[in-house]
C-alpha positions as a LaTeX table, in Angstrom:
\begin{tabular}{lrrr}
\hline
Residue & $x$ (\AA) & $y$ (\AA) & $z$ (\AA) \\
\hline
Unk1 & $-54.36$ & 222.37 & 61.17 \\
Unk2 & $-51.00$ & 222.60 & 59.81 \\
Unk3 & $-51.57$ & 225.49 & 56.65 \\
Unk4 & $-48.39$ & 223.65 & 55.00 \\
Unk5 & $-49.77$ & 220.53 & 54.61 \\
Unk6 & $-53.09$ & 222.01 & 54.01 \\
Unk7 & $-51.68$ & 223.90 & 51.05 \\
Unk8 & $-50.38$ & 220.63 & 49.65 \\
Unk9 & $-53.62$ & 218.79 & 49.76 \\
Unk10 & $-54.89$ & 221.74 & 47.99 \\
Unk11 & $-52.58$ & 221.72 & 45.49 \\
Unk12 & $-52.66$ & 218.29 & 45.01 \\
Unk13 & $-56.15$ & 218.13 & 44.60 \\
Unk14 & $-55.57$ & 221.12 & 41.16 \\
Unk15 & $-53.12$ & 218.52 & 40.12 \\
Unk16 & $-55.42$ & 215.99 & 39.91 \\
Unk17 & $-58.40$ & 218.26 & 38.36 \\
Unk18 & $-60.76$ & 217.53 & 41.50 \\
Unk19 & $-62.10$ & 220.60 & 43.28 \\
Unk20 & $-61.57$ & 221.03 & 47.01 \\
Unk21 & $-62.57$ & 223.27 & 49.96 \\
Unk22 & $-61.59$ & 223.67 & 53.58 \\
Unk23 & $-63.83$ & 222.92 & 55.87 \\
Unk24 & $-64.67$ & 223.21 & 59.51 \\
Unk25 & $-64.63$ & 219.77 & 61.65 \\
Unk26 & $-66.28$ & 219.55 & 65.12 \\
Unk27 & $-65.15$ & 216.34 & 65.82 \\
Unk28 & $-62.22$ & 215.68 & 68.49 \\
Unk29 & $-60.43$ & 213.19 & 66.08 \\
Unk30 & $-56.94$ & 212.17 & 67.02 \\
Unk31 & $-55.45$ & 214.45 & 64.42 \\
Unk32 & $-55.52$ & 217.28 & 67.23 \\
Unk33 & $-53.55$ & 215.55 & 69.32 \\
Unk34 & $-51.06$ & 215.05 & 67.19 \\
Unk35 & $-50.85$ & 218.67 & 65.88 \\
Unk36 & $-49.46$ & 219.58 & 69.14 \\
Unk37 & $-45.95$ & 217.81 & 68.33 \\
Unk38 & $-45.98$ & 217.92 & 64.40 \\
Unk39 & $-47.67$ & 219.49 & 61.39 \\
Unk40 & $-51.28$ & 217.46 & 60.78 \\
Unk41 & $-54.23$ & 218.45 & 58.87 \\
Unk42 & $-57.19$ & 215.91 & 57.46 \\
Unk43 & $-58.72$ & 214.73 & 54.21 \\
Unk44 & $-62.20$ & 214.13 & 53.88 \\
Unk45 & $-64.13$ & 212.90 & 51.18 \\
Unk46 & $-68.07$ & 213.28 & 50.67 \\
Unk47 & $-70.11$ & 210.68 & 52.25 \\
Unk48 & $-73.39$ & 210.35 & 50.73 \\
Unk49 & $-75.87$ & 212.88 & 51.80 \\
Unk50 & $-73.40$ & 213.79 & 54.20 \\
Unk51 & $-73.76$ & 211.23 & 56.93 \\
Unk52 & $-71.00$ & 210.80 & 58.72 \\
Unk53 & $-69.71$ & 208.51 & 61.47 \\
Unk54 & $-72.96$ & 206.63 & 61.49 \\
Unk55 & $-74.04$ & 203.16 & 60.01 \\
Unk56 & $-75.80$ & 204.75 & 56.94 \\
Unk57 & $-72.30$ & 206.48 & 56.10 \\
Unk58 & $-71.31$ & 205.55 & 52.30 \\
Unk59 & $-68.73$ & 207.26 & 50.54 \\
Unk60 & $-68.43$ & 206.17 & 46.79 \\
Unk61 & $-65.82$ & 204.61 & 45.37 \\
Unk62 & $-64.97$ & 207.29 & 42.98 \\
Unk63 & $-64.48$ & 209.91 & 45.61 \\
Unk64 & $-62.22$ & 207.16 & 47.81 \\
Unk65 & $-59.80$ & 207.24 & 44.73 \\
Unk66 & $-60.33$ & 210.61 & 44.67 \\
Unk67 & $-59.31$ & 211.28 & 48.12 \\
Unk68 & $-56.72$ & 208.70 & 47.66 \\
Unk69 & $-54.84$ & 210.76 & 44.91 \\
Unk70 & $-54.87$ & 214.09 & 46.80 \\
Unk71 & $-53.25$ & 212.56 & 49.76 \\
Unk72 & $-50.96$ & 210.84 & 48.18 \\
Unk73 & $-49.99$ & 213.82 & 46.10 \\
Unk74 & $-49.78$ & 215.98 & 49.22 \\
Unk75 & $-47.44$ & 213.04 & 50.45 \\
Unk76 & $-45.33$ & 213.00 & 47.84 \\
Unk77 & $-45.07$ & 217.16 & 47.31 \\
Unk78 & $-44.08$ & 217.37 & 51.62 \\
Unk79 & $-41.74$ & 214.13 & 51.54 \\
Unk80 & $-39.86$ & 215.69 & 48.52 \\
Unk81 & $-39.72$ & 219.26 & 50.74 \\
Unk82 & $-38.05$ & 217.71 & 53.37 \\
\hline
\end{tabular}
């Protein structure tokens, strides 16, 4: 994943007072695919007990806005880089 965009998320994330952490993903999401022709990286936010990409997946609302704020902070800080 792009380490740019990474960064951003990152410091978005301080910006908005929320901790984050990089993290390894096994999963073949699309996001690979598209990091062979541009910068990409992902977001994730914590799904209760950790389940993931199963019926039982919840992630709060609070960590959704969460999530929603770092991206769109990381957004804003690469669009304004350009």
């Amino acid at each position: 994943m792009s380490d740019r965009l990474r960064e951003a998320a990152h410091r978005a994330g301080a910006a908005a007072g929320l901790e984050t952490m990089d993290i390894h993903s096994g999963a073949a999401h699309d996001t690979m695919h598209v990091a062979g022709v541009t910068d990409a990286s992902l977001l994730f936010a914590p799904s209760r007990d950790g389940v993931s990409h199963n019926p039982r997946e919840w992630t709060d609302w609070d960590d959704c806005a969460d999530a929603t704020r770092v991206l769109a902070g990381a957004m804003a800080e690469v669009a304004g880089a350009e």
